[in-house]
N, C-alpha and C positions, 0 to 999 in steps of 0.2 A: 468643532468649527466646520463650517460647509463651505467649499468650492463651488465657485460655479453657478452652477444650479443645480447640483447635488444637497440636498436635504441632511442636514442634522444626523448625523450614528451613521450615515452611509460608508466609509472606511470601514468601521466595525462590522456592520453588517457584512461585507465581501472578506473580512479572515476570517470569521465568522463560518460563513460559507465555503472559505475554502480549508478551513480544517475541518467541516465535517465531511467534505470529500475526500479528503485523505483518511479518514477513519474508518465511510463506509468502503474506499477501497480497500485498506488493509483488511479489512471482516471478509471481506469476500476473497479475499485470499489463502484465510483460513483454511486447513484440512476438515471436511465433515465425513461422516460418516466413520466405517470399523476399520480399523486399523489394519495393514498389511504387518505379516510378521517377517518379509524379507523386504530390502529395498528392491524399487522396481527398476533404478537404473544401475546398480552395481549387485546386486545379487544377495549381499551381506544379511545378516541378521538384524534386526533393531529389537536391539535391548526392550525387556518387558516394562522397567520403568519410563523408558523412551514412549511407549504408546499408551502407557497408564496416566503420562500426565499431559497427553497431546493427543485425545480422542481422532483418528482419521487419518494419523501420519502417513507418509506412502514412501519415505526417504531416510538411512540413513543420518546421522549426523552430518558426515563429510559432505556427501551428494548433496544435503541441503545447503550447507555453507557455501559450496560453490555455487550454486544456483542463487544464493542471495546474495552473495559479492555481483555476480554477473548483473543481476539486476539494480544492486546499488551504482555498478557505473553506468549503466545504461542512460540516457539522458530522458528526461520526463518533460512532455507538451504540458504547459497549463492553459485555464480556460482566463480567454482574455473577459472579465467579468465589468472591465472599464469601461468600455466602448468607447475611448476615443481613438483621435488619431496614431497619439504619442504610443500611448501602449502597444498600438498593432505596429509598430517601429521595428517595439523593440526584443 
């Protein structure tokens, strides 16, 4: 059902949209490349299966978990994809 003068599947089209943004962001967060065999912010070792099945690692377990907490509370801008008024409110 369309708003407006928004066309037919436009809701779906914008989650749509915005989960494939949150996908290619996540890829690109990915580690590439050869694996380091000590972490690079605490010194530690990382385990052989650690980098066997995480091609590019460069962290610890711990050092990464903190760093993912850290950025899970972080707060995250999204793209106003609405263009109305109401949206850029809120």
């Amino acid at each position: 059902m369309a708003v407006g003068w928004a066309r037919d599947g436009a809701v779906q089209e914008q989650i749509d949209a915005n989960v494939e943004d949150a996908i290619n962001a996540a890829r690109s967060r990915l580690p590439t490349g050869e694996s380091l065999e000590h972490c690079e912010d605490c010194g530690s070792e990382i385990p052989k299966a650690r980098r066997d099945a995480l091609p590019g690692v460069r962290r610890c377990v711990t050092c990464q978990a903190a760093i993912d907490d850290a950025e899970r509370a972080a707060p995250r801008a999204g793209y106003n994809r609405r263009g109305n008024k109401d949206s850029q409110l809120r």
